[in-house]
N, C-alpha and C positions, 0 to 999 in steps of 0.2 A: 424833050431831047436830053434833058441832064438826068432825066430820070433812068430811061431807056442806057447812059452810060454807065450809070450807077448801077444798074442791073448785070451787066455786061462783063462788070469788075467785079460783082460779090459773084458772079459763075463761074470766075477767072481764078479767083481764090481760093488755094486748098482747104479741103477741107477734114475733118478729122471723118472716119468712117463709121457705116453701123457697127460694126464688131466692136467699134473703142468704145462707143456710147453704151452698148450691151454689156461689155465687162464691167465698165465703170459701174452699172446697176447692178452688178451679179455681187461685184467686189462691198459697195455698201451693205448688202444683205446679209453675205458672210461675214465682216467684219461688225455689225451689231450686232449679232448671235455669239462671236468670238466674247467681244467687250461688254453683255449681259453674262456671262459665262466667271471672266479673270477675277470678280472681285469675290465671289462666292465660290469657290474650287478648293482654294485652302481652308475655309472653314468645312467645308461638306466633306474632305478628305480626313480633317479631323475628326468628324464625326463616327469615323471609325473604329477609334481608337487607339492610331499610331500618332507616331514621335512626328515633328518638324523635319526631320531626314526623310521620312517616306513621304512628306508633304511637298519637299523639293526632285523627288524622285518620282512623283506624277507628272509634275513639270519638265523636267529635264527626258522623261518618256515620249512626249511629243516631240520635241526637239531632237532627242536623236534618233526616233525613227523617219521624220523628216531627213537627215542626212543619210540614213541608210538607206532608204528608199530609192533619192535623187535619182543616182548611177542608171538604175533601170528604167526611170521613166523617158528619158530621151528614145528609149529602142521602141516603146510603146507607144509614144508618139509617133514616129518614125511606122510603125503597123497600122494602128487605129482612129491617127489622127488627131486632132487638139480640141475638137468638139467633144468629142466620145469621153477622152480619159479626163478632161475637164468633170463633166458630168459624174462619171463612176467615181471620183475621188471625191466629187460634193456629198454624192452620195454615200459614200463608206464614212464620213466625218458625218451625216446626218444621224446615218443608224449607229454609229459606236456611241455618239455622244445623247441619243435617246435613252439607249441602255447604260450608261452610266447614271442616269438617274433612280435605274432599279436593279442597283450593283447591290449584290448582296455582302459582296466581302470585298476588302481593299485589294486584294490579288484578282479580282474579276475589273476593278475597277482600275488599278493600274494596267491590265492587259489593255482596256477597253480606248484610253489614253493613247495607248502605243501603236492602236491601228487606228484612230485619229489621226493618229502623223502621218501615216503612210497616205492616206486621203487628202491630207493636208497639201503633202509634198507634188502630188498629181497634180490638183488644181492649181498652185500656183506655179508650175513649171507651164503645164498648159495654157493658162492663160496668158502667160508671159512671151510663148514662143508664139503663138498666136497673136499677138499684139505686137511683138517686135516684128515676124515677118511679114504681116497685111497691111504695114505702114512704108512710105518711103522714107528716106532719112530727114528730109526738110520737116513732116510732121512729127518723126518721132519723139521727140522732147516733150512736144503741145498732149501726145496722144497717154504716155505713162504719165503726164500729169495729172490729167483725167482718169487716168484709172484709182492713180492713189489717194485723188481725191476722193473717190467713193471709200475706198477704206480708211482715211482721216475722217470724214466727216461719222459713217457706221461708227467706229473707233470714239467718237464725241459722246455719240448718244447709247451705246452698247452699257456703259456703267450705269448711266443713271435710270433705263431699265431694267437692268440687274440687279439694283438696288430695291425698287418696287416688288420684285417680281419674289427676289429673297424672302419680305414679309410674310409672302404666300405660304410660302414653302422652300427648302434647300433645294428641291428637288426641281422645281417650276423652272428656273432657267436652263437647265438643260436640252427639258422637252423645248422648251422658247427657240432655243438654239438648234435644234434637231428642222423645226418649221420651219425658220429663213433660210435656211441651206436647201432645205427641199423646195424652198420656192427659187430659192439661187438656182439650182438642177436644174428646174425645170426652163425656168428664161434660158438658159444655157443651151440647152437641147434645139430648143424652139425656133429661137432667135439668132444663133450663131453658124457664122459657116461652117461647113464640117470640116475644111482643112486651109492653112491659110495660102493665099494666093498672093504670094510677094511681085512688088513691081519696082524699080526707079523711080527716079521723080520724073522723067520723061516717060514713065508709062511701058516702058521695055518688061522682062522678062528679068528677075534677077538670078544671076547663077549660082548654084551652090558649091558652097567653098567647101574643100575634105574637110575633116575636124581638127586633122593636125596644123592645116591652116591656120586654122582658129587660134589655138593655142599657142601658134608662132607670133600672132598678132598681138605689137603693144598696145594696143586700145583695147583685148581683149585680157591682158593679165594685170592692163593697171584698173579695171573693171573689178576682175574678182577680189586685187589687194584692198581696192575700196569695198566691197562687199563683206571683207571680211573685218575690216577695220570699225565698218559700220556696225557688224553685229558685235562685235566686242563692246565698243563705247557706249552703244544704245542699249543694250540689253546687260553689260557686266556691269556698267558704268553706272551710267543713268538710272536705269529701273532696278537694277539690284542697291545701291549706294546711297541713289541720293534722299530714299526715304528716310534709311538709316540714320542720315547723317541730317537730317529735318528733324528727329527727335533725339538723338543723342548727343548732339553739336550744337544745335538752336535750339535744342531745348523745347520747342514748338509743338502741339498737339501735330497727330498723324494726316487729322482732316487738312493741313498746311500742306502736306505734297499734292493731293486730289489738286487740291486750287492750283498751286503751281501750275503745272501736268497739263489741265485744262487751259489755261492760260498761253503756256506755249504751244498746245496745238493747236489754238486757232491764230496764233503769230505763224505758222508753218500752212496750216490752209490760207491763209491771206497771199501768203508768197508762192506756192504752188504756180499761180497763171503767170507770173512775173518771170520765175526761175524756169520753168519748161521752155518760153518765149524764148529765154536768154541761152537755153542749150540749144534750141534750134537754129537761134539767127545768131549770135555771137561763134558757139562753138563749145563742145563737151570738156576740152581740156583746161581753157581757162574757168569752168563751171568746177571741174574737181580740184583742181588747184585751189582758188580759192575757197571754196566752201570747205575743203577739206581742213585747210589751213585755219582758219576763221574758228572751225570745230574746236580744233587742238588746242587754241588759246583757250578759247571759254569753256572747253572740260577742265584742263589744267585751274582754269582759274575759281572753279565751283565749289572748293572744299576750304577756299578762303574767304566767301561769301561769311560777312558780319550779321547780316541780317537777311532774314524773309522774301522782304520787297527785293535787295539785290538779286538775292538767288534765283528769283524768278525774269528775274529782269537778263540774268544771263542763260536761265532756259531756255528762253524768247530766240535770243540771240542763234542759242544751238539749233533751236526749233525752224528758225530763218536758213540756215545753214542747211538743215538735212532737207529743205525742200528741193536745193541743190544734188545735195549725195544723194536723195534716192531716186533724182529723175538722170542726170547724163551718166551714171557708171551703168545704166540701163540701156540706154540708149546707146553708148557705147558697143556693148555686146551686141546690139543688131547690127551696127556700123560692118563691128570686124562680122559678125553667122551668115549675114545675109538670111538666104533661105537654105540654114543648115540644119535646118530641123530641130527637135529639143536638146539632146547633147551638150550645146554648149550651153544654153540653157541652164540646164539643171547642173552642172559645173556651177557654174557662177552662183545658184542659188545654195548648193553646199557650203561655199563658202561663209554665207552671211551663218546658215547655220551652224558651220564650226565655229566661228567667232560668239555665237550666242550660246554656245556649250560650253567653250570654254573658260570664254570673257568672264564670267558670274564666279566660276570656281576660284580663278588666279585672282582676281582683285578682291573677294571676299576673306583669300587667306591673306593677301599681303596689306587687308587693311585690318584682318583679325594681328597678324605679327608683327607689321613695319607701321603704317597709319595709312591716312585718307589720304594725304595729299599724294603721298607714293601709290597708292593704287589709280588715281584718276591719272597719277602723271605719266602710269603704261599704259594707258587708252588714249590719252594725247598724243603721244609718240608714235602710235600706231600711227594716227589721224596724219599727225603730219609725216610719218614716211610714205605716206597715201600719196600725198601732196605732193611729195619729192619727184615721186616716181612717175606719177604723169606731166614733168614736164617733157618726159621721152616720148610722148603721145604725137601723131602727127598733127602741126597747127593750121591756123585755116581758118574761115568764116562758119563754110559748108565741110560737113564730115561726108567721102562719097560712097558709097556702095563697094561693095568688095571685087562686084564684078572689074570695076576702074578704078583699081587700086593694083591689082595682082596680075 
C-alpha cells in the first residue's frame, strides 16, 4: 500500500521532458568539440604567420558574427522551426570548422571562423527557444539547469582532449570537433521535436505575447542587463584578466590558471541542481539579485587576491554565483516570451554577446592605462547594477506565464 502511494507521487511529480534531456546531450557534444578546440586555435593561428592582433581577430570573428547573425534567426525560427535551424547551424559549425583545419591561408581561415558564428548563433538561439517554450514555468529553472549542465561538464573535458589530440597534430582537433557536432546534428534531428509545444503548468495552451510585449516586460529587460553584464565580466573579466594577472601579479606559472579555471567549474556544476531548484521554487529575482550581487564583490575583490590558493578560492565563489546568473535571467525570458517564438530569444542572446565583444576590449585598455583593480572594478559595477535593477522585477514564490500576467 505505501508502495502503490509512492508510486502515485513520483507520477504526480513534474517532470523535466524528452527535449531537455536531448539538448542536454546535444549541448555536452558541442561544448567538448568547442573546449578540444579553445586551447589550440591560437597556437594553429600562429602558425600562420601573423601577429597576436590577427590571433585576437579569429576570436573576436566568431563572436561578432554571432551578434550579427542573432537579429535573423528569430524570423527563421518563426518559418522553419527549432528543430531544423538547430540542426543547420550544427551543421554550418561542423563543416567551417572541418575546413579550418585544411585552411590554406589565414584569410580562408579567419572567413572560415566567421561562418562558425553564424552556425553558432543558430544553434544556440534554437535550442534556447526550444527549451524555454516546451517547459512550463514551475520546471523551467530545473530544465536550463540541465542543459548547462551538458555544456559545463563538455566544457570540463573538451581541454584535456584537446590537449592529447594537439600531440597528434594542430590540425586533429578540429576534425575532433567537426565529429561531435555532426553527431550533435544528428541526435538533434532524430530525437527532438520539430517545433516547440508550449503549455502552463496546468496543461493549458500558452498564448503568444507580441514582441513589443516582451520588450515592455521588466523580467524581460532585467534578463538581457544580466546577459550582458554576464558577458562582460565572464569573458572581458575573467577569461581575458585573470590569466594575465596569474602571471604578471603572482607571478605564478600559466599552468596556475588551467588549475584554478578547473576548480571552479566544478564548484559551479556541484551548484547547478541546488541553484535551478532555488529559481524554480523560491523565485528568479531573488536568484539575480543575489548572485548578481555576490558576483560584483568577488570580481571586485580578485585582483587583490595575495595568493593562488585565495584566488581560487574566490573563483569558486564567482563559479557558485554564475550557476545562479546563467540559470534565472534565462528563465526569466520564457516567464516574460511565453510562446513568442525566437525573437526574444535571440535579443537576449546578443546581448551576452555584446558584452563578450566588448568586455575584453574596455578592460584590457583600461588595465593596459589605469590598472587591474580599475578594470575588474567596471565588471563589478556592471554586475551590481544587474542587481539593482531586478529588484524592479515582479516578486513571488511562483513566476506565471504571460498568458496570466497581461
Amino acid at each position: 500500500m505505501k508502495f502503490a502511494r509512492a508510486s502515485r507521487g513520483d507520477a504526480a511529480r513534474p517532470r523535466l521532458s524528452r527535449d531537455v534531456y536531448v539538448l542536454g546531450i546535444i549541448a555536452f557534444f558541442v561544448m567538448v568539440g568547442f573546449g578540444v578546440v579553445v586551447p589550440v586555435l591560437p597556437v594553429y593561428v600562429r602558425s600562420f604567420g601573423v601577429g597576436y592582433v590577427e590571433v585576437g581577430a579569429v576570436v573576436s570573428a566568431f563572436a561578432l558574427m554571432r551578434f550579427v547573425a542573432s537579429p535573423f534567426i528569430g524570423r527563421l525560427i518563426d518559418w522553419g522551426g527549432e528543430r531544423t535551424v538547430l540542426a543547420v547551424g550544427i551543421g554550418i559549425v561542423a563543416v567551417s570548422s572541418g575546413l579550418v583545419g585544411i585552411a590554406a591561408s589565414y584569410p580562408q581561415l579567419l572567413l572560415l571562423r566567421g561562418v562558425g558564428g553564424i552556425g553558432s548563433a543558430m544553434f544556440s538561439v534554437a535550442a534556447m527557444t526550444l527549451l524555454l517554450g516546451s517547459t512550463n514555468a514551475s520546471m523551467r529553472g530545473r530544465a536550463i539547469g540541465f542543459y548547462q549542465g551538458g555544456f559545463l561538464i563538455g566544457g570540463m573535458a573538451g581541454p584535456a582532449i584537446g590537449g592529447l589530440l594537439a600531440t597528434i597534430s594542430l590540425t586533429a582537433p578540429f576534425f575532433f570537433y567537426a565529429g561531435t557536432l555532426a553527431v550533435a546534428g544528428v541526435v538533434g534531428l532524430v530525437m527532438l521535436s520539430s517545433r516547440a509545444a508550449p503549455t502552463s503548468a496546468t496543461g493549458a495552451p500558452v498564448v503568444r505575447v507580441p514582441f513589443r510585449g516582451v520588450l515592455r516586460d521588466t523580467r524581460f529587460r532585467a534578463a538581457c542587463a544580466a546577459n550582458f553584464a554576464q558577458g562582460w565580466s565572464s569573458f572581458g573579466v575573467r577569461s581575458a584578466l585573470v590569466p594575465v594577472l596569474v602571471v604578471e601579479v603572482l607571478r605564478g606559472p600559466s599552468s596556475w590558471t588551467g588549475i584554478a579555471f578547473a576548480v571552479a567549474a566544478v564548484a559551479q556544476a556541484i551548484a547547478l541542481a541546488p541553484a535551478a531548484r532555488f529559481v524554480d521554487t523560491v523565485g528568479r529575482r531573488p536568484a539575480i539579485i543575489g548572485s548578481f550581487a555576490v558576483a560584483a564583490v568577488t570580481i571586485f575583490a580578485v585582483p587583490f587576491a595575495p595568493n593562488i590558493l585565495l584566488l581560487t578560492a574566490l573563483l569558486c565563489v564567482y563559479g557558485v554565483a554564475a550557476a545562479f546568473m546563467g540559470t534565472a535571467p534565462a528563465a526569466a525570458v520564457g516567464d516574460a516570451a511565453g510562446a513568442s517564438g525566437g525573437r526574444p530569444v535571440a535579443v537576449f542572446s546578443m546581448f551576452s554577446d555584446l558584452g563578450a565583444i566588448i568586455g575584453p576590449l574596455v578592460a584590457g585598455l583600461l588595465a593596459d592605462t589605469v590598472s587591474y583593480p580599475v578594470a575588474f572594478a567596471v565588471g563589478a559595477a556592471l554586475l551590481l547594477a544587474t542587481s539593482l535593477y531586478a529588484i524592479r522585477m515582479p516578486s513571488g514564490r511562483a513566476e506565471k506565464e504571460p498568458a496570466t500576467t497581461r
